[in-house]
Wavefront OBJ file of the C-alpha trace (Angstrom):
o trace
v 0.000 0.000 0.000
v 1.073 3.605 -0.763
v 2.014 5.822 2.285
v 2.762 9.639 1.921
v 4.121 11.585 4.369
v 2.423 15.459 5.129
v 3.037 18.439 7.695
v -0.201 19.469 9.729
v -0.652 23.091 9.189
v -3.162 24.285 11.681
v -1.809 26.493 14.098
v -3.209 24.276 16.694
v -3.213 20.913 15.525
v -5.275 18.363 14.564
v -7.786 19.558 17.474
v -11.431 20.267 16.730
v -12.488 22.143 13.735
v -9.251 20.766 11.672
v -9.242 17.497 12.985
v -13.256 17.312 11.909
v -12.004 18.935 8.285
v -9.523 16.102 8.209
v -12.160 13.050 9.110
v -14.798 14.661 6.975
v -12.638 14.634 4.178
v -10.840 10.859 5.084
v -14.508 9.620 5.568
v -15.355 10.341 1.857
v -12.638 8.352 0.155
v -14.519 5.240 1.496
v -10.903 4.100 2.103
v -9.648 2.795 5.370
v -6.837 5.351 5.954
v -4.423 5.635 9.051
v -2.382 8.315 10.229
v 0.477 8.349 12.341
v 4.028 10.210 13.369
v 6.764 8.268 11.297
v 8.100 5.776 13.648
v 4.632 5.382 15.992
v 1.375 3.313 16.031
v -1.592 4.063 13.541
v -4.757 5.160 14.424
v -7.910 5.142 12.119
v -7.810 8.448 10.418
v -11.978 8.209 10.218
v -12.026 8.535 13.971
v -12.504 12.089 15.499
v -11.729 10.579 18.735
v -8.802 9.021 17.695
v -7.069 11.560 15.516
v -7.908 14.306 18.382
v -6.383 12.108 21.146
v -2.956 11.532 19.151
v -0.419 14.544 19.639
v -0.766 15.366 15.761
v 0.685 19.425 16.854
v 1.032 22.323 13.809
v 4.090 21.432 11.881
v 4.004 18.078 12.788
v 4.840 15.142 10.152
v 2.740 12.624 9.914
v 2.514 9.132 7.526
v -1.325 8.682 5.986
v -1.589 5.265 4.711
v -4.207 2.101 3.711
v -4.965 -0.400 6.545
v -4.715 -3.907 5.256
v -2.319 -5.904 3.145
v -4.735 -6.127 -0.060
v -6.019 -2.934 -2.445
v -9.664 -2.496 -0.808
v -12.368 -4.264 -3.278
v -13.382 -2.177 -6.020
v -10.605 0.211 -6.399
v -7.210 0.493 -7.996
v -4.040 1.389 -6.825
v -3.968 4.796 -8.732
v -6.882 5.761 -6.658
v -5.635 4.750 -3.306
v -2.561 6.920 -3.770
v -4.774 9.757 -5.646
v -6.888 9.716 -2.131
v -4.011 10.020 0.001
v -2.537 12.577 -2.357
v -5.508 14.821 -1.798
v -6.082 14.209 2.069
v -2.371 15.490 2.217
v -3.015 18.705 0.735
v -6.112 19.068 3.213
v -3.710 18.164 6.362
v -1.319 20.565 4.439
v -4.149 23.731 3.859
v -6.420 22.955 6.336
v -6.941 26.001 9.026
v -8.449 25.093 12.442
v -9.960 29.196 12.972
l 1 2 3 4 5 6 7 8 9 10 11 12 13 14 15 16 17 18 19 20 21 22 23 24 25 26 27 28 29 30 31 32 33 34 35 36 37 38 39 40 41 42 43 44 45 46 47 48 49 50 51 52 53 54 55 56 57 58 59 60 61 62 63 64 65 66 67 68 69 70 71 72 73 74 75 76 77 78 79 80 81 82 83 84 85 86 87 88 89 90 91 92 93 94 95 96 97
């Protein structure tokens, strides 16, 4: 599975209003994406809870990738990495104000 790596760019973090800009948008893709600092457990990147609870901070790297071993059923690998392509530039755009 692809992974790409992105800086968070709210001032604050992944906390509230970015964090629920960032599951909003990971929710669409139908895809069941993870997110983590490079070196550190996943969580589920559809998870409010979870992405709020992680110390994701402003300027912070993070790793987005695909759970699972297998391409999800239906889709192709172009669109896996197109989807994590575009939930990059939200992590990398997204404002929490």
């Amino acid at each position: 599975m692809p992974e790409l790596k992105a800086i968070v760019a709210a001032e604050i973090g992944l906390h509230a209003r970015a964090a629920a800009v960032f599951v909003r948008e990971v929710t669409a893709t139908g895809l069941p994406v993870t997110i983590r600092k490079p070196g550190q457990h996943s969580v589920d990147a559809r998870s409010l809870l979870e992405v709020m609870t992680e110390d994701f901070g402003h300027g912070c790297e993070v790793v987005l990738s695909v759970a699972g071993e297998a391409l999800p059923p239906g889709r192709s690998l172009d669109e896996v990495a197109g989807a994590l392509k575009a939930l990059t530039a939200v992590l990398e755009a997204v404002e929490g104000r």
